[in-house]
N, C-alpha and C positions, 0 to 999 in steps of 0.2 A: 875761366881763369880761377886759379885760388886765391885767397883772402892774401894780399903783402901783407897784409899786419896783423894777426889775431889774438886774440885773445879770450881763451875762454870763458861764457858767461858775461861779455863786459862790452867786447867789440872787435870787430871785423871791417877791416880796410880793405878795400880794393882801386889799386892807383893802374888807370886807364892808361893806355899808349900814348905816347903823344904823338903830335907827326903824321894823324891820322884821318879820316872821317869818318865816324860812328853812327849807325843806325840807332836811333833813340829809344829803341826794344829790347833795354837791359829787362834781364829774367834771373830774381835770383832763388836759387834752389837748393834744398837740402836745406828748408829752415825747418829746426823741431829739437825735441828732447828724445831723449833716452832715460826710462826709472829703472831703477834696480826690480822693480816690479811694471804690469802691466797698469798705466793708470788713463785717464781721460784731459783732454784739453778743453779749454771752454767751448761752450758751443755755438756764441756765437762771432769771438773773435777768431777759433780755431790756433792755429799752432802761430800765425800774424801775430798774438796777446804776448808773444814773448818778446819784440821789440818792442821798444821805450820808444826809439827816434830813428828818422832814416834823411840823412844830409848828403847834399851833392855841393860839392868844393871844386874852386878852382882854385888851389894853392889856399892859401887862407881865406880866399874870397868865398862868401856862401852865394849858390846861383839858387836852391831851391831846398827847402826843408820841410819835414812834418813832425813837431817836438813833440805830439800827440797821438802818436801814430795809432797804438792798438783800441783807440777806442773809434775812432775815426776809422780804422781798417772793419769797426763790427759794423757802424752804420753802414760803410761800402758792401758788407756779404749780406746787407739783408735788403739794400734795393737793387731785388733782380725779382723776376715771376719765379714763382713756385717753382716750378718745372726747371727754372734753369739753376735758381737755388740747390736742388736735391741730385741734379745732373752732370750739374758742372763746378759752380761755387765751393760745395761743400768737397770736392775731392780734392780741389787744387789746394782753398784754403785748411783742409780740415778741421770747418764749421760742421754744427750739424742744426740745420736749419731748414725749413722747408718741413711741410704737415702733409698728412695723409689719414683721412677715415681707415681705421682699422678694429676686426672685431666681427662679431655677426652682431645683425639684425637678432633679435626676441621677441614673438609672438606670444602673448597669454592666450588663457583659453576662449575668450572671444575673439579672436584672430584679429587683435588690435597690437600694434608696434608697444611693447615692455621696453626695449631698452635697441637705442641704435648705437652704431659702428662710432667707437669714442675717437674724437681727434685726435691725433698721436704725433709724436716724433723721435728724434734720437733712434736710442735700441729699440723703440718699440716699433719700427720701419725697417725694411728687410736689412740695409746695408747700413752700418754704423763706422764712420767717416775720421769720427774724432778721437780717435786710439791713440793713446803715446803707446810706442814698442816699449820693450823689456829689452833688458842686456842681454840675458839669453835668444831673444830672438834673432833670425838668422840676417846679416848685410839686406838681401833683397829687401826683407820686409819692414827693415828698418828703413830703408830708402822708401817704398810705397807710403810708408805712413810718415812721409815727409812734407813739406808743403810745399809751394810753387809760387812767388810773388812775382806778376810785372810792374816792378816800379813804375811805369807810367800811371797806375792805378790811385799811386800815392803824391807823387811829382808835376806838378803841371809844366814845370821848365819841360821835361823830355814828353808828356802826354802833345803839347802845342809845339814841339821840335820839328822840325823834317829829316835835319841831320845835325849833329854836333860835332863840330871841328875841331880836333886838338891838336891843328894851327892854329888857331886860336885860346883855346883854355888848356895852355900845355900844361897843369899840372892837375887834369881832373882824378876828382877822387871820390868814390862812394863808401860811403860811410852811414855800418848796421850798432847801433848802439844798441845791447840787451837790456833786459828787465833782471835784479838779482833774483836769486830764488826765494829771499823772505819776501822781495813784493809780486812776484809770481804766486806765491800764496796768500798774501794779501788782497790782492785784485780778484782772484780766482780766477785766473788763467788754468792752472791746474786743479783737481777734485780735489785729490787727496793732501792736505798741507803735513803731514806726518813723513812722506816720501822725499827722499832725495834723486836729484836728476843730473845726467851730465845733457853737455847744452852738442847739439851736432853741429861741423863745421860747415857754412856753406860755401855753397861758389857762385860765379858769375857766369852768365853767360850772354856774347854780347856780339855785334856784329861786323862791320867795314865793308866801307866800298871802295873799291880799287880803280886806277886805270882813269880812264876822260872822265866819267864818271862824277870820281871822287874830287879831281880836279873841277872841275866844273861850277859843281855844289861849295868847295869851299871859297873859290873865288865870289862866289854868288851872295855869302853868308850875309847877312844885314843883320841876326840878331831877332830877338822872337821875344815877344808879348804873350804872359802865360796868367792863369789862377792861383795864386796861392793859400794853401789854408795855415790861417793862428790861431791863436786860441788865448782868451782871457778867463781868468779865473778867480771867482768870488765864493764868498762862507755864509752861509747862512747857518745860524743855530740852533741848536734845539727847541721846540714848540711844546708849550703844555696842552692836555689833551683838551679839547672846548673852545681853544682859547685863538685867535686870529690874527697871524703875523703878518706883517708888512715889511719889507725892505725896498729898500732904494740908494745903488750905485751909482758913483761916476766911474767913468770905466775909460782908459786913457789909452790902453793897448792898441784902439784903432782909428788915434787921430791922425788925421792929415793923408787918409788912407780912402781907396775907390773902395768900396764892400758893396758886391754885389748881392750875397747873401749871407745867411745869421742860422743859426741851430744851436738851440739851449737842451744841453744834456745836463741830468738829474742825479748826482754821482751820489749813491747813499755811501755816509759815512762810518754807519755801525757796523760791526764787518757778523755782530749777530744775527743782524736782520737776512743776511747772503751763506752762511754756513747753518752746518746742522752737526755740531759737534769739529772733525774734523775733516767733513766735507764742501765741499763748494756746492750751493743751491741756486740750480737757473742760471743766470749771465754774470753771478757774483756784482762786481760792482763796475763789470765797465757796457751797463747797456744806462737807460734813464730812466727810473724811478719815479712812479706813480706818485702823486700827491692828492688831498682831497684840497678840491675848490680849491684849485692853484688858479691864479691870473698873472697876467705878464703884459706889461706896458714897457716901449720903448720910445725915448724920445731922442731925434738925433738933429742936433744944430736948434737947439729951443722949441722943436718941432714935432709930438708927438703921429710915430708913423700908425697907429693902430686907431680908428676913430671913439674905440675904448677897449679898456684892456679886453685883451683873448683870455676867454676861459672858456669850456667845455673842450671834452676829450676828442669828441668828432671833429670837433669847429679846426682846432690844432691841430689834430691828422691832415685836415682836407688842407690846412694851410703847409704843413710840412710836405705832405705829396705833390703837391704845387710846384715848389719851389726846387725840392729837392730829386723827384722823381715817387714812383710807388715802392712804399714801404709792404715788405712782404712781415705781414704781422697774423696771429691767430686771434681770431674772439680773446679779448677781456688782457691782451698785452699790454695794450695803454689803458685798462683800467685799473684802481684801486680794489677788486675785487669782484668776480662772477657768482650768481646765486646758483646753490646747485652744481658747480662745476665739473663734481663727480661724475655728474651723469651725462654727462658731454666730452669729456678731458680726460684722457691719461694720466697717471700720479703725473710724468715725467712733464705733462705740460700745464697742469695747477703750480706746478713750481715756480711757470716763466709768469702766472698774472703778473701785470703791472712792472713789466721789468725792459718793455720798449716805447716809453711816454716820450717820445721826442716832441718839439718844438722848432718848426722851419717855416723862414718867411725871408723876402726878400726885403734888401735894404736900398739898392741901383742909387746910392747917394758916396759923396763924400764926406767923411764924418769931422767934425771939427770939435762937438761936444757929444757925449753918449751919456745915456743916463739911463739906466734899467731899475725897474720899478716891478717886486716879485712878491706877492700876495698867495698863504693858503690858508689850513684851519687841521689845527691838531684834532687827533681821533686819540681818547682816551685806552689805554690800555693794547695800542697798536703801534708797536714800536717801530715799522716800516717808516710810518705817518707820523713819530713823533721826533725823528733822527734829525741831528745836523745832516748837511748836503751843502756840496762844493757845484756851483751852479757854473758848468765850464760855455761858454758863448763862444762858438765856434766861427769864425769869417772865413771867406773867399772873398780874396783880396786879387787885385790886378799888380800883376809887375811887368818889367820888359827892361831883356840886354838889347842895349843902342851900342851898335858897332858903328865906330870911325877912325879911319888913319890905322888901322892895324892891333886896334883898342877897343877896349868896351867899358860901358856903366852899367851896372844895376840899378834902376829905380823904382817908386811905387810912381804909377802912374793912374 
């Protein structure tokens, strides 16, 4: 279906049937730009970095949202395996993610290894994913170099749905809220910030079951317990170089709330430390940012969950892979910098050091007080390491619609 409401650049409505029952394998397609020129999408939120938020309505009621969608949509392209990364992920989202040895080998004259096959990605790997078309180029190509969302990727109302009845939620409505084009160049969604872009329209596409079926399923309907992700967001300020900062939050956003888990991204705020003139460098600013001697204490209900703060890079990966799934990262991603990286690294991936430092761990409590406690140590004359950063603490939260009498609640449960 087409958008009922569009708007370019701003927002795309799509109001569902009612009367109906719906397979919960909405897909929606044709998201992307068009420049007056050929130019590049981020590579690792892909053409997803252009929405802002993606909302599911039932008339004004909200049944499921993501107000933080393109940076949550980058952690989602980058846990998958390599292989399915550079196979599958990066065509649909148009990331460009996923590494590959490329190069020869180099024998000096005593038949000892000079120089091996450098890590690589992006262009320097056969197929390059993350193309914005040009106006000159032709309808097809503008469509292939489009992306492909299943909103269940982002929703857990429809990811935990079987079917959604609109006997029930007769006025559903999905709703793509864009990113403008100065924060498209902001964020680094886009390379080029000198360029101008029209935004493509998308559509929906969605499915119904008809017949005993459908009958069936909606008489049966009781209402589904799903994940939700929100998001809290804190400032931490600039750091002199030597010098060892300490902060500590209350954090309110997830009281009285089940969180089963927690992910602290690292959003730099200097937009120098991500551009190179009027380019976008690596993940610009929505992957998470390296820090030296960062530590992180939470305590939740008077009750520190860590038995002392987390620090080291591995100790935080093994905890974020844990929790979160395996993070597809290359040597020295979540670190503050690789010795030598030239001789291992493509220019295109010394770019990305320290630009996938996630922080994941579970929380399986009720939170009734939060208190985040964020410790690092300025590096003089390293503006990465010496920048403000917007510390965004990500949760999955539980909710569930309770059907009764021909009605429903939303609650956190």
């Amino acid at each position: 279906m087409d958008a009922s409401v569009y708007v370019a650049g701003r927002r795309a409505e799509f109001r569902l049937p009612s009367d109906a029952v719906l397979k919960p394998n909405f897909r929606l397609l044709n998201v992307g730009l068009v420049g007056a020129t050929a130019d590049e999408y981020n590579p690792l939120t892909g053409a997803y970095g252009i929405i802002e938020s993606i909302q599911l309505f039932d008339g004004s009621q909200p049944l499921d949202q993501d107000l933080e969608f393109s940076r949550y949509a980058g952690l989602k392209n980058a846990l998958h395996s390599n292989a399915e990364t550079t196979s599958n992920v990066n065509k649909l989202a148009k990331s460009e993610l996923g590494y590959g040895a490329v190069g020869p080998t180099i024998f000096d004259e005593t038949g000892a290894i000079s120089r091996h096959p450098l890590i690589s990605t992006g262009e320097n790997l056969t197929v390059q994913n993350n193309i914005i078309p040009a106006t000159a180029d032709s309808e097809l190509v503008k469509e292939q170099r489009s992306a492909w969302l299943d909103v269940r990727s982002c929703l857990g109302f429809l990811r935990q749905s079987s079917v959604v009845p609109t006997t029930l939620y007769t006025n559903l409505r999905l709703v793509i809220n864009y990113k403008s084009q100065a924060q498209l160049k902001l964020d680094g969604i886009v390379s080029d910030s000198t360029k101008a872009f029209t935004y493509a329209r998308p559509f929906l596409c969605y499915e119904t079951l008809e017949g005993d079926a459908a009958a069936q399923f909606s008489r049966d309907y009781k209402g589904v317990s799903f994940n939700a992700v929100e998001t809290a967001i804190v400032h931490v300020p600039t750091v002199a170089g030597g010098a060892t900062q300490q902060r500590s939050f209350n954090i309110t956003g997830f009281d009285d709330k089940y969180v089963d888990k927690m992910l602290l991204i690292q959003e730099p705020l200097d937009a120098a430390t991500y551009r190179d003139g009027n380019l976008n460098v690596g993940y610009g600013n929505q992957g998470s940012v390296s820090q030296n001697k960062q530590k992180l204490q939470l305590s939740i209900n008077g009750r520190n969950i860590f038995p002392q703060s987390i620090e080291g890079k591995m100790n935080r990966l093994a905890m974020t892979t844990e929790a979160w799934g395996k993070l597809n990262i290359s040597a020295g991603q979540n670190f503050i910098g690789v010795q030598a990286s030239g001789e291992m690294m493509s220019d295109e991936m010394t770019k990305r050091i320290g630009e996938l430092d996630y922080t994941g761990f579970f929380v399986r409590n009720v939170v009734r007080d939060l208190k985040l406690t964020y410790d690092r140590e300025g590096v003089a004359a390293e503006a990465r390491l010496l920048q403000a950063l917007n510390l965004r603490l990500v949760g999955v939260v539980r909710r569930a619609v309770i059907v009764a009498d021909g009605s429903y609640r939303v609650l956190y449960v």
